[in-house]
C-alpha angles and dihedrals in degrees: 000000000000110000094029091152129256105164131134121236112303121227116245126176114220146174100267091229095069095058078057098257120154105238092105109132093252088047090265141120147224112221111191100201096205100057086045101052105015116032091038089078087069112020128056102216119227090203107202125183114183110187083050093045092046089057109269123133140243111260101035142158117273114269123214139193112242142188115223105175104315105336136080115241133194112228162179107255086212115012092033088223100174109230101168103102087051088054097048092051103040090045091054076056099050101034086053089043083057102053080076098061092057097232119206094190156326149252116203123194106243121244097010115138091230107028105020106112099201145028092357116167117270117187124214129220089275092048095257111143130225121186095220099106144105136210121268090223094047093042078060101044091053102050087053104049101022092160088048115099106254119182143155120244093231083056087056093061082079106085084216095052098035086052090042088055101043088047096053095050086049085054102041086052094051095044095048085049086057103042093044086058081071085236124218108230098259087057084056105050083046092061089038091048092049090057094043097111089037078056090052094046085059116031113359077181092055095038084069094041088057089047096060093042086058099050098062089049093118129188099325130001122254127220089251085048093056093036087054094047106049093040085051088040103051095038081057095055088054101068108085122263095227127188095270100055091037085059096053097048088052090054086043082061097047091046086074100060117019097112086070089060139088128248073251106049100045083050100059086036083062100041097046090056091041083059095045085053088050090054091239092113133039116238091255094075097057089044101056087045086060104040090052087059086048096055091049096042102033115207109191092212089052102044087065100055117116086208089083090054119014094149144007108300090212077072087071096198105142084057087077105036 
């Protein structure tokens, strides 16, 4: 079937300690299992340790965001060293000497003052925390590369956030590929068209929006016209494929070719996704239920499509979702 990979290693930027890596502040790491020994078979990690690669040493003393007036500084727990402008420049370093590595994606070490994306700890002038900040690195990374997936390895632990994220790196590495090819404009509606049911399962609102987008593509895309669609695309990606969109692209897919099958065979199809939408079965299970039709009844729309196949099945991760 159409999308079965064939792709090499995709780069991925990630916090040095969860590829098990010693630069915590006590000396220490925070090995995540399954990117060492799952997600390595398909992805060639960029580790990056800022408070290490901007000259601190290993041991150190904790380090700690804090408000001073109105602005967020970088500093010492006990001797309130302020390290801020150090981070902002050596990050504005680091973030330009990766644009050469291509990266697909990141993984950012959750609650760290320089690489934690959400809710980290900001102190206030009398030392009270509020979990309302965000890394100085990861505030960086992500104002330089604002379409690439982002995430924190403590939101990966949920099996939607963790398929969401792998599917979008799949996606974003398909679609750089794509874009770096300098495509004609036939070579991008045939990648659009090839995502169009992953775009249902996201944003059946932004799917249109794409479409139209698309349509207006003219001769030859333009650089705004590139620029608009992977921005658009990506943004779309990012909504969550629940159950009930995933069920109406699946009897979207049925729809096409449901006069080739028995009274038998469209029952069990409707009962298996009735019991997806239920949550009494994975994804996985209609799927393969539908995959199985496809291969007997072959739809050349459908064969294209990279909702059959986004990412590696020996990932196993619509088994869970």
């Amino acid at each position: 079937m159409h999308n079965k990979l064939q792709l090499n290693k995709i780069p991925v930027g990630i916090s040095s300690c969860l590829l098990g890596q010693k630069v915590r502040f006590d000396g220490g790491h925070k090995e995540g299992r399954y990117i060492t020994k799952i997600l390595s078979n398909y992805i060639h990690w960029l580790p990056v340790c800022p408070e290490v690669e901007m000259g601190l040493p290993v041991p150190r003393e904790n380090i700690r965001l804090v408000k001073i007036k109105y602005n967020i500084h970088l500093m010492g727990g006990k001797t309130q060293t302020d390290y801020t402008r150090q981070m902002h420049q050596w990050s504005k370093k680091r973030l330009e000497q990766l644009k050469s590595e291509n990266l697909c994606g990141y993984i950012l070490k959750r609650s760290s003052p320089s690489c934690g994306m959400e809710k980290v700890r900001v102190y206030n002038e009398k030392g009270m925390p509020h979990k309302n900040g965000v890394g100085l690195y990861a505030q960086a990374l992500k104002n330089k590369y604002p379409n690439m997936p982002i995430e924190e390895e403590g939101r990966l632990n949920d099996p939607v956030l963790l398929e969401n994220f792998i599917e979008r790196v799949f996606a974003y590495y398909r679609l750089k590929n794509l874009i770096n090819s300098i495509p004609s404009a036939k070579e991008i509606i045939d990648f659009h068209t090839s995502y169009k049911l992953i775009l249902m399962a996201h944003s059946p609102v932004n799917y249109k929006r794409l479409g139209q987008l698309t349509a207006n593509l003219g001769k030859a895309p333009s650089t705004d016209f590139l620029n608009d669609y992977v921005s658009l695309f990506m943004k779309t990606l990012k909504f969550k494929a629940t159950a009930k969109k995933h069920t109406n692209v699946l009897l979207h897919v049925m729809g096409y070719f449901k006069k080739h099958l028995d009274k038998d065979d469209k029952k069990e199809c409707l009962e298996i996704i009735e019991q997806y939408r239920l949550g009494y079965v994975p994804l996985i299970v209609p799927i393969t239920l539908l995959k199985h039709h496809l291969r007997r009844n072959p739809e050349k729309w459908l064969v294209k499509q990279v909702y059959f196949n986004p990412y590696p099945e020996e990932l196993m991760l619509r088994n869970k979702i």
